[in-house]
PDB file of N, CA, C and O in Angstrom, chain B, residues numbered from 101:
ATOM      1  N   UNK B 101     -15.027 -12.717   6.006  1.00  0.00           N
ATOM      2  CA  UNK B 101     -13.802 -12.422   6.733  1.00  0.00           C
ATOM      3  C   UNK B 101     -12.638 -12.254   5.761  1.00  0.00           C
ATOM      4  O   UNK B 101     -12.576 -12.906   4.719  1.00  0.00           O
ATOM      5  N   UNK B 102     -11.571 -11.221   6.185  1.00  0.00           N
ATOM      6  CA  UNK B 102     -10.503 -10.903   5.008  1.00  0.00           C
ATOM      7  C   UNK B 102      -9.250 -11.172   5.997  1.00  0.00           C
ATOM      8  O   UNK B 102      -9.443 -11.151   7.212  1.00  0.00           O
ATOM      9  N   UNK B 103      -8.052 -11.408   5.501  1.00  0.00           N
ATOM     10  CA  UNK B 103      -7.205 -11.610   6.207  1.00  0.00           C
ATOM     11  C   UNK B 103      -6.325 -10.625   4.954  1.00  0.00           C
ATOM     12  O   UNK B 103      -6.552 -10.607   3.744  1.00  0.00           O
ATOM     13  N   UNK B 104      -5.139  -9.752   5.827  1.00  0.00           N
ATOM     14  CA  UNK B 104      -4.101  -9.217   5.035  1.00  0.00           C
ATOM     15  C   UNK B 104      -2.761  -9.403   5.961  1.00  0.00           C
ATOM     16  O   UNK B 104      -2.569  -9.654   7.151  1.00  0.00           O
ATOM     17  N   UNK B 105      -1.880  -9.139   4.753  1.00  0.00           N
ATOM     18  CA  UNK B 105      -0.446  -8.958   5.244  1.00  0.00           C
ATOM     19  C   UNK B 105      -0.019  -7.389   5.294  1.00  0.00           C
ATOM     20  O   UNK B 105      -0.237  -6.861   4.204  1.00  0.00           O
ATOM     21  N   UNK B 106       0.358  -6.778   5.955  1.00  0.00           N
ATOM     22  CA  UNK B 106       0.841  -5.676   5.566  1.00  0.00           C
ATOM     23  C   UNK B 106       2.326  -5.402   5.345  1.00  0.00           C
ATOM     24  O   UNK B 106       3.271  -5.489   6.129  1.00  0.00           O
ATOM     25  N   UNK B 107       2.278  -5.091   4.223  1.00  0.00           N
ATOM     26  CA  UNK B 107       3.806  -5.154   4.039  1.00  0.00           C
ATOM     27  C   UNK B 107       4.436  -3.902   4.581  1.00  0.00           C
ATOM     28  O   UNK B 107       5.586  -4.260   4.834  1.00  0.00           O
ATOM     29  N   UNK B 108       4.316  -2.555   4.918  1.00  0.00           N
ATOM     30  CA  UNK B 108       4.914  -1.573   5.457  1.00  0.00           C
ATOM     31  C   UNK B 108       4.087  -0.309   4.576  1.00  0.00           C
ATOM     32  O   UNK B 108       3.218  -0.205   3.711  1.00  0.00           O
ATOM     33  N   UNK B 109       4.777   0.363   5.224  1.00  0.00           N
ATOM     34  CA  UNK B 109       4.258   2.333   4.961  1.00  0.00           C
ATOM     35  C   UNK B 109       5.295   2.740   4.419  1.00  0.00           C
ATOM     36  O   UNK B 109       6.453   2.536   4.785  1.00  0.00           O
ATOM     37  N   UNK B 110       4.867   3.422   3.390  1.00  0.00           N
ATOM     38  CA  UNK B 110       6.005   4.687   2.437  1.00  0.00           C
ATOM     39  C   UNK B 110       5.271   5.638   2.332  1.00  0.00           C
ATOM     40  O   UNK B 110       4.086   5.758   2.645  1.00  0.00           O
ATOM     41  N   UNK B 111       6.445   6.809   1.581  1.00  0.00           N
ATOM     42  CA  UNK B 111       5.651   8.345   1.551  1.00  0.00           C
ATOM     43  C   UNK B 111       5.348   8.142  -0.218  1.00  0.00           C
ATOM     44  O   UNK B 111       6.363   7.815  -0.832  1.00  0.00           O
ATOM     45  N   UNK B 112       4.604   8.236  -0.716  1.00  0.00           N
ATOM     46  CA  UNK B 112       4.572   8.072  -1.889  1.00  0.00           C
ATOM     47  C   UNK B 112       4.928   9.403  -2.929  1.00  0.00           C
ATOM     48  O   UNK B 112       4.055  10.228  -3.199  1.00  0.00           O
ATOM     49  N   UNK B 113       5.847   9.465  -3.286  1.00  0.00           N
ATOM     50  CA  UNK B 113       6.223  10.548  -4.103  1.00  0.00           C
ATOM     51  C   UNK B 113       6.134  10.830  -5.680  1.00  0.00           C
ATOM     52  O   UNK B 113       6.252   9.982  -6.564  1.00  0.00           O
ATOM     53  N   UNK B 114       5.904  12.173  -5.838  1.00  0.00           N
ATOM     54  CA  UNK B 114       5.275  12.291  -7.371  1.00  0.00           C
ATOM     55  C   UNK B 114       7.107  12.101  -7.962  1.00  0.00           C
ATOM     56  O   UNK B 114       8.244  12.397  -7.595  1.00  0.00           O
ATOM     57  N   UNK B 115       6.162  11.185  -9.451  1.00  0.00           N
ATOM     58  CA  UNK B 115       7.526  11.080 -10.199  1.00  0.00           C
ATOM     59  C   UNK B 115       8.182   9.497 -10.042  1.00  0.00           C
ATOM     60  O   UNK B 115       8.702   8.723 -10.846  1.00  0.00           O
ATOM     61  N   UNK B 116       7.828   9.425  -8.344  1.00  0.00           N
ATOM     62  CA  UNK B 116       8.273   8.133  -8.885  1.00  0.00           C
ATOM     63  C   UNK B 116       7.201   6.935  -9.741  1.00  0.00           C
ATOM     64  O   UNK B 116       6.047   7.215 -10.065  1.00  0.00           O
ATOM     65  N   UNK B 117       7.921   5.450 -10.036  1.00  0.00           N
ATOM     66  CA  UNK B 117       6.853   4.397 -11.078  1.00  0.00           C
ATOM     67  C   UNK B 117       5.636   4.217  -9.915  1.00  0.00           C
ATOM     68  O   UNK B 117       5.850   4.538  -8.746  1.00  0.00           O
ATOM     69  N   UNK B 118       4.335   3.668 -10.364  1.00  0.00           N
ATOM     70  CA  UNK B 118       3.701   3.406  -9.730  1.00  0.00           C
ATOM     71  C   UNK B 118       2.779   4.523  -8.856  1.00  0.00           C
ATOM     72  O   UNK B 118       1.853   4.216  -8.105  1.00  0.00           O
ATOM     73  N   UNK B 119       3.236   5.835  -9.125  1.00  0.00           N
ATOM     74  CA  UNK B 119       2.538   6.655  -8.083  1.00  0.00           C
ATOM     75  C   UNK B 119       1.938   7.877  -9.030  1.00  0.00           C
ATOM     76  O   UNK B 119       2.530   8.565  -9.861  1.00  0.00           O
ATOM     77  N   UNK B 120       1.062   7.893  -8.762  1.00  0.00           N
ATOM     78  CA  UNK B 120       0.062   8.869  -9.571  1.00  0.00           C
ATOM     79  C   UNK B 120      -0.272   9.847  -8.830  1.00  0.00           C
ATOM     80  O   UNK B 120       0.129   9.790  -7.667  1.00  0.00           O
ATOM     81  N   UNK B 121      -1.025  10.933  -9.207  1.00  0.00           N
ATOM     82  CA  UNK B 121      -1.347  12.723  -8.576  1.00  0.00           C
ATOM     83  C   UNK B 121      -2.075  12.005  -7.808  1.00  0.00           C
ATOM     84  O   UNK B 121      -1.094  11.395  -7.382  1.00  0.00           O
ATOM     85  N   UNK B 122      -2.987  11.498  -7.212  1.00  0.00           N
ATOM     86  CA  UNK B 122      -4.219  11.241  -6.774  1.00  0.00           C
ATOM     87  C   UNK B 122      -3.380  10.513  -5.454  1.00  0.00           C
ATOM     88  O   UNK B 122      -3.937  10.650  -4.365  1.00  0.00           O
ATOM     89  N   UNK B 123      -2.344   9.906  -5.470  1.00  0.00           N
ATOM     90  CA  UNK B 123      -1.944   9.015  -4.233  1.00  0.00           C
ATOM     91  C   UNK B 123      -0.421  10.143  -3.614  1.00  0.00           C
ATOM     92  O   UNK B 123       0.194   9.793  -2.606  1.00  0.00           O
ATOM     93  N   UNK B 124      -0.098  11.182  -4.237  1.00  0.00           N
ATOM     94  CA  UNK B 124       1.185  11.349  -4.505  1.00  0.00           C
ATOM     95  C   UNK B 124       1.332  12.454  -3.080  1.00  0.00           C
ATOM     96  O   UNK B 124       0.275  13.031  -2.828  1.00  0.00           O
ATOM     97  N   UNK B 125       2.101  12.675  -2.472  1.00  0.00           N
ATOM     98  CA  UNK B 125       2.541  13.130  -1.301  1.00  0.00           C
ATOM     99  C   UNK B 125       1.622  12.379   0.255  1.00  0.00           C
ATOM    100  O   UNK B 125       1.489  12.815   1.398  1.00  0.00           O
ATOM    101  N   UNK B 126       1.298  11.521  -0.198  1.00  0.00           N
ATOM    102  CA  UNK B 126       0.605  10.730   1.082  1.00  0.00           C
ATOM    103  C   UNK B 126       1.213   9.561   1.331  1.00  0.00           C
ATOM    104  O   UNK B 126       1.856   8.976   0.460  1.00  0.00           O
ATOM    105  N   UNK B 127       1.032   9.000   2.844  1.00  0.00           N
ATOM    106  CA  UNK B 127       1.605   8.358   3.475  1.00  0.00           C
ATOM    107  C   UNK B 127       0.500   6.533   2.841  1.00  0.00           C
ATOM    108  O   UNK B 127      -0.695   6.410   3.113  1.00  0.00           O
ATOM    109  N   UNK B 128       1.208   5.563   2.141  1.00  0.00           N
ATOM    110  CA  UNK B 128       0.264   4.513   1.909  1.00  0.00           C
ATOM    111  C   UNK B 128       0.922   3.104   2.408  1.00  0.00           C
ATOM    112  O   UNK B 128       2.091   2.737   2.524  1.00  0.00           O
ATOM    113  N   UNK B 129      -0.344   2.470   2.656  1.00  0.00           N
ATOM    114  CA  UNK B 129       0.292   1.306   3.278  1.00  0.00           C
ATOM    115  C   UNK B 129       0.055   0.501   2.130  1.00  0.00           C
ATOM    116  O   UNK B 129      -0.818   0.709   1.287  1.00  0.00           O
ATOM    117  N   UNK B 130       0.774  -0.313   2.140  1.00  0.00           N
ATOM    118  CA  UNK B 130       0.634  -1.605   1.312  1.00  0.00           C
ATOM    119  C   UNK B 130       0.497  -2.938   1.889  1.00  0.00           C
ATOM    120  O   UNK B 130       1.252  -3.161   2.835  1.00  0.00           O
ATOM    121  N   UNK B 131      -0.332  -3.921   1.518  1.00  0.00           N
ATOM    122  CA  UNK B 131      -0.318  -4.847   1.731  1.00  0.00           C
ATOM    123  C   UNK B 131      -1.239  -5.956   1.101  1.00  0.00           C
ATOM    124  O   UNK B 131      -2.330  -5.508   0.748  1.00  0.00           O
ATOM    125  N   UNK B 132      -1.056  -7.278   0.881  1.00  0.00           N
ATOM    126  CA  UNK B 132      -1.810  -7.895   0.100  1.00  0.00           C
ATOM    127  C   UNK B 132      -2.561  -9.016   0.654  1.00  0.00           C
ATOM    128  O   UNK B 132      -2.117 -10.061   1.129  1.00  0.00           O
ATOM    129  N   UNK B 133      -3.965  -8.572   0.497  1.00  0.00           N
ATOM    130  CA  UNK B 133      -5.125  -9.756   0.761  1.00  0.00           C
ATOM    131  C   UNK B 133      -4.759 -11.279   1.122  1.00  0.00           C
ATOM    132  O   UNK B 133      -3.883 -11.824   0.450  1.00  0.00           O
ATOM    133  N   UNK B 134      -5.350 -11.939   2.085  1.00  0.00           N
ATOM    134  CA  UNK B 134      -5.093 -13.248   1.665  1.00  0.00           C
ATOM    135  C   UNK B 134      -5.766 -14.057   0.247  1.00  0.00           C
ATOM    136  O   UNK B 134      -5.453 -15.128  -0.273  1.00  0.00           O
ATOM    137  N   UNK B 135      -7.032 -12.836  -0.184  1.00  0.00           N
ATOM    138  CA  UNK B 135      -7.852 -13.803  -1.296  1.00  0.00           C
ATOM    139  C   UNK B 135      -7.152 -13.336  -2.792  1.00  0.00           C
ATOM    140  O   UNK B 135      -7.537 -13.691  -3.906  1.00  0.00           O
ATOM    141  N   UNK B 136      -6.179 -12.570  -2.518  1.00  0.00           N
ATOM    142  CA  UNK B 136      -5.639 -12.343  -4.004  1.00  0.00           C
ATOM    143  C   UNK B 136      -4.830 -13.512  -3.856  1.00  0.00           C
ATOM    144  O   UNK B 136      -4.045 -13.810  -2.956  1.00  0.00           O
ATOM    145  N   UNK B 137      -5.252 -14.301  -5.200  1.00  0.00           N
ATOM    146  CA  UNK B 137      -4.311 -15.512  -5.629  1.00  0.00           C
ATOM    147  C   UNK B 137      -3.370 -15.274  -6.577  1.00  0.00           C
ATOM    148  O   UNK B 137      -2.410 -16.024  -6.753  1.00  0.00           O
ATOM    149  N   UNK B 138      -3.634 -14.002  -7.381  1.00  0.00           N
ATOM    150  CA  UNK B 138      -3.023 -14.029  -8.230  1.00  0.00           C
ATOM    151  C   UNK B 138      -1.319 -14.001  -8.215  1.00  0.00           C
ATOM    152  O   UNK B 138      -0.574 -14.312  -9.145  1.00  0.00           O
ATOM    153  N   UNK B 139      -0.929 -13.500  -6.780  1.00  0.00           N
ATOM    154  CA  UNK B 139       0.995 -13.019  -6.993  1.00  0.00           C
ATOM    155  C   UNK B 139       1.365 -12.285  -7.540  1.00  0.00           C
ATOM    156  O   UNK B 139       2.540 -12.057  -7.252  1.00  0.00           O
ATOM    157  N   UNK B 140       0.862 -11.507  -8.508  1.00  0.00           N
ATOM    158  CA  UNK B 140       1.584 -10.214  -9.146  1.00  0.00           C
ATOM    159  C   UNK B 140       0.860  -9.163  -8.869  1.00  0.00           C
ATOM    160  O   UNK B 140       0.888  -8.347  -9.790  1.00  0.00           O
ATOM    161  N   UNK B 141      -0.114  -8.684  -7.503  1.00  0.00           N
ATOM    162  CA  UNK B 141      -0.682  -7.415  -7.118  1.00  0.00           C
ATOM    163  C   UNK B 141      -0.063  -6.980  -5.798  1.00  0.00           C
ATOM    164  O   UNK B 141       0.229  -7.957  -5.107  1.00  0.00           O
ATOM    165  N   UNK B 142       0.262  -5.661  -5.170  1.00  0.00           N
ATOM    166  CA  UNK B 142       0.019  -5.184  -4.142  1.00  0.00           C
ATOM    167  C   UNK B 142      -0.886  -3.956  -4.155  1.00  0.00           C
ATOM    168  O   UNK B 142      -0.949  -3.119  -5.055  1.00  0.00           O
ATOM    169  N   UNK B 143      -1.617  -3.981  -2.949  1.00  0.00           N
ATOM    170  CA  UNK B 143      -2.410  -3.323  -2.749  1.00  0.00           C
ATOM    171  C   UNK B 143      -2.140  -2.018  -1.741  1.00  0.00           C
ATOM    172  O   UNK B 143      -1.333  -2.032  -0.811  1.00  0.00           O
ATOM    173  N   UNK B 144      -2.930  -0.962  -2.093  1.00  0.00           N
ATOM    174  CA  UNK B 144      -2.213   0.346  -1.244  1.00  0.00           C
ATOM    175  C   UNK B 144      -3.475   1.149  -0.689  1.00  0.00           C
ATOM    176  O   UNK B 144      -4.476   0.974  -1.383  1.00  0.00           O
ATOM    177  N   UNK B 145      -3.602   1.757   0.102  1.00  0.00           N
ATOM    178  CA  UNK B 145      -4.385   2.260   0.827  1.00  0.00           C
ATOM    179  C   UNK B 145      -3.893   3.555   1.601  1.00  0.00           C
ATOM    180  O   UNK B 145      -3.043   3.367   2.471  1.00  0.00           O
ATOM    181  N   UNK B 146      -4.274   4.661   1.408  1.00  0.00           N
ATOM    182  CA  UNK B 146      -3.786   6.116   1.458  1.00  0.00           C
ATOM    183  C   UNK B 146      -4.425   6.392   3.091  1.00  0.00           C
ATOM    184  O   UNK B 146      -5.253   5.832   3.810  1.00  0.00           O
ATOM    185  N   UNK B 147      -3.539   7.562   3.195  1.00  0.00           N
ATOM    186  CA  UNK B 147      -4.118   8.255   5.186  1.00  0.00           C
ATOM    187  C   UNK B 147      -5.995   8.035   4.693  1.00  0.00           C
ATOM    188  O   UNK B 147      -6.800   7.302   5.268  1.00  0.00           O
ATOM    189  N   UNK B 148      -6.289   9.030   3.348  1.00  0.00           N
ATOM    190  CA  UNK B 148      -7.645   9.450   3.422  1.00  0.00           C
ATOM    191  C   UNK B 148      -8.462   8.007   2.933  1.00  0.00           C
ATOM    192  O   UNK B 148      -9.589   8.143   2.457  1.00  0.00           O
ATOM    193  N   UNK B 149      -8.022   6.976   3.027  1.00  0.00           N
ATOM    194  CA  UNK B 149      -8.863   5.580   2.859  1.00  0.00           C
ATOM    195  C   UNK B 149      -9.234   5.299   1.462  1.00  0.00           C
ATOM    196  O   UNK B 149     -10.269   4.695   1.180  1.00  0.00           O
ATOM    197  N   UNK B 150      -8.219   5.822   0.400  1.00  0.00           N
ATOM    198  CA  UNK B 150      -8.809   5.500  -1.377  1.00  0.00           C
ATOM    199  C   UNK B 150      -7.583   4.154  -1.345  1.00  0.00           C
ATOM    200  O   UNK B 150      -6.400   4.083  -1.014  1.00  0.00           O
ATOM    201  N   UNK B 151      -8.455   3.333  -1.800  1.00  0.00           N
ATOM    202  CA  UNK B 151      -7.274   2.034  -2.181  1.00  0.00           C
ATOM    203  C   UNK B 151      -7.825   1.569  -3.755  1.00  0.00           C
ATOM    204  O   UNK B 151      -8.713   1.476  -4.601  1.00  0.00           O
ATOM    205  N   UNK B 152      -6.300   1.359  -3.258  1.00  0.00           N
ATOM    206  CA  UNK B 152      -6.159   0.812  -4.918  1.00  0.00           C
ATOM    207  C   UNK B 152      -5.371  -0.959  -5.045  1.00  0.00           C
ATOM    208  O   UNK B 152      -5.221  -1.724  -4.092  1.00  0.00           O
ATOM    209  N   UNK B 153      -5.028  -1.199  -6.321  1.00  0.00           N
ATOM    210  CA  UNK B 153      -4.505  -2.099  -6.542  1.00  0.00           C
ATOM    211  C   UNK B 153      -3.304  -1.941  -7.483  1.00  0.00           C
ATOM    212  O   UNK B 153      -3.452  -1.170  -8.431  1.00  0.00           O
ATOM    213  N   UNK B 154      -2.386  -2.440  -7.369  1.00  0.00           N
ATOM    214  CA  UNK B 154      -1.634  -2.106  -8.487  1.00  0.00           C
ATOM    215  C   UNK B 154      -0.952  -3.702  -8.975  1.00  0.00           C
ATOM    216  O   UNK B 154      -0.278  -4.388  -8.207  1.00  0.00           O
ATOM    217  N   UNK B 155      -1.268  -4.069 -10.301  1.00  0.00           N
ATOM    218  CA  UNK B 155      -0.525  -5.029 -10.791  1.00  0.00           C
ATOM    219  C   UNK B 155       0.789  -4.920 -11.764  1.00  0.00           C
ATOM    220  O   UNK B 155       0.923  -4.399 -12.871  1.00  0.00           O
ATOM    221  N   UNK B 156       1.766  -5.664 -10.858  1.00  0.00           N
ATOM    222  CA  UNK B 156       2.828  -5.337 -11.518  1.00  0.00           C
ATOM    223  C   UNK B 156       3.211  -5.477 -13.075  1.00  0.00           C
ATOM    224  O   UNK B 156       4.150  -4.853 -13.568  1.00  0.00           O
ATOM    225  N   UNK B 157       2.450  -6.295 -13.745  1.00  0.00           N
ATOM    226  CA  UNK B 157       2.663  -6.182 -15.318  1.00  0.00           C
ATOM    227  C   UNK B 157       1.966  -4.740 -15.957  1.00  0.00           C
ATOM    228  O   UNK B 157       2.066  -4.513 -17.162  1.00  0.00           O
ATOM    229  N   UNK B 158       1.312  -3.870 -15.112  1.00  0.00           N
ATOM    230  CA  UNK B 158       0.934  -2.640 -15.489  1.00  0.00           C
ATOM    231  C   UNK B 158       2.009  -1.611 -14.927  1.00  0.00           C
ATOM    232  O   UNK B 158       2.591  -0.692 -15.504  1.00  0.00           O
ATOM    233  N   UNK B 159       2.077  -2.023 -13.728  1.00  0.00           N
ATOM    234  CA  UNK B 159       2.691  -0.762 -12.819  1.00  0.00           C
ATOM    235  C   UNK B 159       1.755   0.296 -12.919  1.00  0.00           C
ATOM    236  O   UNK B 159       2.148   1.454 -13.060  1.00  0.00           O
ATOM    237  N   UNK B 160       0.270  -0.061 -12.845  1.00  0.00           N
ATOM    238  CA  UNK B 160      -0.520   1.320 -12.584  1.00  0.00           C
ATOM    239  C   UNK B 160      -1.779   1.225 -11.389  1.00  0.00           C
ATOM    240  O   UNK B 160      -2.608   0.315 -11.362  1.00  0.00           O
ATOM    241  N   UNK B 161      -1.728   2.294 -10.483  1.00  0.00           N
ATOM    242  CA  UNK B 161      -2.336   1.912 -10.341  1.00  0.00           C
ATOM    243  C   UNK B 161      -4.069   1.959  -9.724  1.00  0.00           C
ATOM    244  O   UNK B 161      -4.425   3.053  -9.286  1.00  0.00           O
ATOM    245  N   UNK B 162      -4.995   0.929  -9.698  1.00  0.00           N
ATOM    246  CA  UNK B 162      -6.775   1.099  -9.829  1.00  0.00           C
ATOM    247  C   UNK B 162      -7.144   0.908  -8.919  1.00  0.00           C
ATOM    248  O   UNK B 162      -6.746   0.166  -8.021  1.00  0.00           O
ATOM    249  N   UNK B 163      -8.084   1.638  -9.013  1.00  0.00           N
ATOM    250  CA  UNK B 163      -9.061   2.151  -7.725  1.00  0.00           C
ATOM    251  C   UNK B 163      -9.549   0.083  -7.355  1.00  0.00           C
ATOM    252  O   UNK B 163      -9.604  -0.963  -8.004  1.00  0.00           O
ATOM    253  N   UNK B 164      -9.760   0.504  -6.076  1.00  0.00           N
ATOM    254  CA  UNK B 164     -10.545  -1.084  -5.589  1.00  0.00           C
ATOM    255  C   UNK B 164     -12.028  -0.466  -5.911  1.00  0.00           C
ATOM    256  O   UNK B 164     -12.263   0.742  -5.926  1.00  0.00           O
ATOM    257  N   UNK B 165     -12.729  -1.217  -6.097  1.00  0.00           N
ATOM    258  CA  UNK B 165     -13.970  -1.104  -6.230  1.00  0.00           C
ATOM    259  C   UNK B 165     -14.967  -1.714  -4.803  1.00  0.00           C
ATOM    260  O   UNK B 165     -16.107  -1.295  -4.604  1.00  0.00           O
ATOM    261  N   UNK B 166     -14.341  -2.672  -3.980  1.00  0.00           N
ATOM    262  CA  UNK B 166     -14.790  -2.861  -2.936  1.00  0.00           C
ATOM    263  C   UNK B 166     -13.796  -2.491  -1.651  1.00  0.00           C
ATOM    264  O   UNK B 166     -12.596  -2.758  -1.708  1.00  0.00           O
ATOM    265  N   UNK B 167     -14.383  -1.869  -0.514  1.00  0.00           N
ATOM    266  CA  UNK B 167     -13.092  -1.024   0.341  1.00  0.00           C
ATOM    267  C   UNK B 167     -12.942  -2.886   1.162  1.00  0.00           C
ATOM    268  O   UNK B 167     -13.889  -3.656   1.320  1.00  0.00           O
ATOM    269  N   UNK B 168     -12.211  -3.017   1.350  1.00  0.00           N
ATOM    270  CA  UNK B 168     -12.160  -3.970   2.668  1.00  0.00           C
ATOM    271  C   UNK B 168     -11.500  -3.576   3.648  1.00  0.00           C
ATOM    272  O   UNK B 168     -11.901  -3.857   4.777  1.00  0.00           O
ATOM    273  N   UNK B 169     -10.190  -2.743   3.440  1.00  0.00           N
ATOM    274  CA  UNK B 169      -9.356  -2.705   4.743  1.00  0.00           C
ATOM    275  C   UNK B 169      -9.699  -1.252   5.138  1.00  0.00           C
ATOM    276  O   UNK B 169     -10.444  -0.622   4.388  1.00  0.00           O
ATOM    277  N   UNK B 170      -9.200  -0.655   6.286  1.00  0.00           N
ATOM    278  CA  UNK B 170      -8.503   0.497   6.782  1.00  0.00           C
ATOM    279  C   UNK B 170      -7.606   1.038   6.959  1.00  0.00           C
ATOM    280  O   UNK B 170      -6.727   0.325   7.443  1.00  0.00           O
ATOM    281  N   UNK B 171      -7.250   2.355   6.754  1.00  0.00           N
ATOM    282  CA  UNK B 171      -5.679   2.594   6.856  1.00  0.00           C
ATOM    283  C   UNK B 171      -5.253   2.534   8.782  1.00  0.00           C
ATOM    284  O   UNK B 171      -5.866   2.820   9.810  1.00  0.00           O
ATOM    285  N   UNK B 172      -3.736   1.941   8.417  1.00  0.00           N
ATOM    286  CA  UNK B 172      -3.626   1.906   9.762  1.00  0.00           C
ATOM    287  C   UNK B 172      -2.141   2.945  10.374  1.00  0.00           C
ATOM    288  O   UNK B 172      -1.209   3.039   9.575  1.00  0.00           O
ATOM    289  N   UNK B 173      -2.064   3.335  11.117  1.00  0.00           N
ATOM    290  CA  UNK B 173      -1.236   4.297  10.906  1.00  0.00           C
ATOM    291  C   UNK B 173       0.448   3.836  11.557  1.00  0.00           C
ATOM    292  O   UNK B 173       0.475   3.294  12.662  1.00  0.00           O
ATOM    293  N   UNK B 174       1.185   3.975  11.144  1.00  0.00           N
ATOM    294  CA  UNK B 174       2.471   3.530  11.765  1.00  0.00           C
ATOM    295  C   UNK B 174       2.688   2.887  12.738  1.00  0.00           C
ATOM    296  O   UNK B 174       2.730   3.837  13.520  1.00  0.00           O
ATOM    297  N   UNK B 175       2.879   1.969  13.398  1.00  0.00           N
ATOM    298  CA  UNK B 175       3.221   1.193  14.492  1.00  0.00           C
ATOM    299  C   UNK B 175       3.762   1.803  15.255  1.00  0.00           C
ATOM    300  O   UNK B 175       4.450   2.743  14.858  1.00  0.00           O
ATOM    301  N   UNK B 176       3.687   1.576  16.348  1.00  0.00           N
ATOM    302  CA  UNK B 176       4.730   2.738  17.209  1.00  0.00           C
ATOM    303  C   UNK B 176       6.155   1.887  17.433  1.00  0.00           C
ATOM    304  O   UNK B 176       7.233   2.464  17.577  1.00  0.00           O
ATOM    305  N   UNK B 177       6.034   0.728  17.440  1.00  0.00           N
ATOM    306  CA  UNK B 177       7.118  -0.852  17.591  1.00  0.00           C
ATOM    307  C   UNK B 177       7.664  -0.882  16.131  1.00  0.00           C
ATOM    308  O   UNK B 177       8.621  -1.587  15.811  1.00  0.00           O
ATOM    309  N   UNK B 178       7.081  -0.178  15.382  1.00  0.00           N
ATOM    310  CA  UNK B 178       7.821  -0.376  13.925  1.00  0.00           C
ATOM    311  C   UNK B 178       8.986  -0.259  13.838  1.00  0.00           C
ATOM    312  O   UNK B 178       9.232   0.803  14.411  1.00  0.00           O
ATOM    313  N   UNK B 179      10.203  -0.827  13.355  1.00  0.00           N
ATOM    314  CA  UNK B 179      11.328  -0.786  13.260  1.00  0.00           C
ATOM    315  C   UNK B 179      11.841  -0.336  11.999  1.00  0.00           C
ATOM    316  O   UNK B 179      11.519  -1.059  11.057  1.00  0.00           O
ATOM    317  N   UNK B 180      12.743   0.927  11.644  1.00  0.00           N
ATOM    318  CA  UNK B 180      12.942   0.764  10.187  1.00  0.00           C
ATOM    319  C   UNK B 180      14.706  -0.113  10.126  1.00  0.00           C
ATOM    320  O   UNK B 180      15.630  -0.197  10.935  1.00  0.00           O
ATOM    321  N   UNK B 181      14.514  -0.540   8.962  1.00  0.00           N
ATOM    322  CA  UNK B 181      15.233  -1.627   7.877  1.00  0.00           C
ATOM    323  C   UNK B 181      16.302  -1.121   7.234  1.00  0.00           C
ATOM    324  O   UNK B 181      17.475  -0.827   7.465  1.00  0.00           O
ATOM    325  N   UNK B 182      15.242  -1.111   6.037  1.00  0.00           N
ATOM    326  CA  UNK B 182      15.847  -0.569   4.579  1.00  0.00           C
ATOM    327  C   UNK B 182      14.892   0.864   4.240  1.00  0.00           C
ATOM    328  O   UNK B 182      13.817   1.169   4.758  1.00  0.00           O
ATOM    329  N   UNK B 183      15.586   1.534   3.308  1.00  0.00           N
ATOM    330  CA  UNK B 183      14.460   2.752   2.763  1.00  0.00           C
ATOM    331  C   UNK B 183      14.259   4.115   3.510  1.00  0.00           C
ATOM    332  O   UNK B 183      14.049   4.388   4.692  1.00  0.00           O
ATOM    333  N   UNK B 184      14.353   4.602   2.776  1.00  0.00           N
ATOM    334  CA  UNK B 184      14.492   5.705   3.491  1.00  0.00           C
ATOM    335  C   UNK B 184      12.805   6.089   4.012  1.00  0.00           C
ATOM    336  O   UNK B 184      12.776   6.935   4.906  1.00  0.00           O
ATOM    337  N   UNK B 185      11.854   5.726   3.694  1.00  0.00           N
ATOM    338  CA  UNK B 185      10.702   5.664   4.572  1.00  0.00           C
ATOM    339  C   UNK B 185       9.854   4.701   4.689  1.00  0.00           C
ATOM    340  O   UNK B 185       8.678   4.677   5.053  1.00  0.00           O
ATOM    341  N   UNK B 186      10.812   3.655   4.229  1.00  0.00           N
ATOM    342  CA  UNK B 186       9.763   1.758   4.451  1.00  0.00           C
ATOM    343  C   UNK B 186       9.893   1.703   5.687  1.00  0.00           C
ATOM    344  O   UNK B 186      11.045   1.974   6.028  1.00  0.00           O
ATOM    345  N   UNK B 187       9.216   1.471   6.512  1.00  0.00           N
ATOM    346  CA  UNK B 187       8.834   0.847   8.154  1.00  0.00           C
ATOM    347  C   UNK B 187       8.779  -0.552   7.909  1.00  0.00           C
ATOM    348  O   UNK B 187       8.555  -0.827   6.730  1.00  0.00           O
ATOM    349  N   UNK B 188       8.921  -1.541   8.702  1.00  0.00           N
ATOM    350  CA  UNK B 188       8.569  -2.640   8.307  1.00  0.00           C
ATOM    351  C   UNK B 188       8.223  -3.287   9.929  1.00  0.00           C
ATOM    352  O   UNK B 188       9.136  -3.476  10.733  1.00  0.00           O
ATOM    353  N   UNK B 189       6.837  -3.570  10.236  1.00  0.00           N
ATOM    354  CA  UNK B 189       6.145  -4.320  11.734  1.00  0.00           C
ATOM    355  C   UNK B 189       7.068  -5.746  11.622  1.00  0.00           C
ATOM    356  O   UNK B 189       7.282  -6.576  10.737  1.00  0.00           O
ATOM    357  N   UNK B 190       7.563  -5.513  13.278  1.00  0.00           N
ATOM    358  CA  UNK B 190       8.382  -6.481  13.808  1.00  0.00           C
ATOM    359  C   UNK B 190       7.856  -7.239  14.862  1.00  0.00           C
ATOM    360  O   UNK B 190       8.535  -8.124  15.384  1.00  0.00           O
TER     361      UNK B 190
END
């Protein structure tokens, strides 16, 4: 059993840190495992289901090697915040 948090949906854009050709004009969710202990990863997961990991002392970021989650698609109750395309579930 996996438990996650999801932290919200962005559009991921080329150019900016953290976002590479392979993730870049797609919609990714982020959110982090309950079994990552470590504190310095979030994890991202694209519309077409490639996830990755990204640790922040790299800022790059790697393929998961095991899928656990699914992408989930915008909330319809989602409220936006901050950001010009962070959603954040309320």
């Amino acid at each position: 059993d996996y438990s996650y948090t999801v932290t919200g949906w962005i559009t991921a854009n080329a150019g900016e840190e953290c976002v590479t050709d392979a993730i870049a004009s797609q919609v990714v969710m982020m959110y982090v495992p309950d079994s990552d202990k470590e504190g310095d990863n979030v994890y991202v997961i694209t519309e077409t289901g490639e996830e990755y990991i990204i640790d922040f002392s790299s800022m790059v970021p790697k393929p998961v090697n095991v899928k656990t989650i699914a992408f989930i698609p915008y909330p319809s109750e989602a409220k936006t915040f901050t950001g010009k395309d962070t959603l954040y579930y309320d």
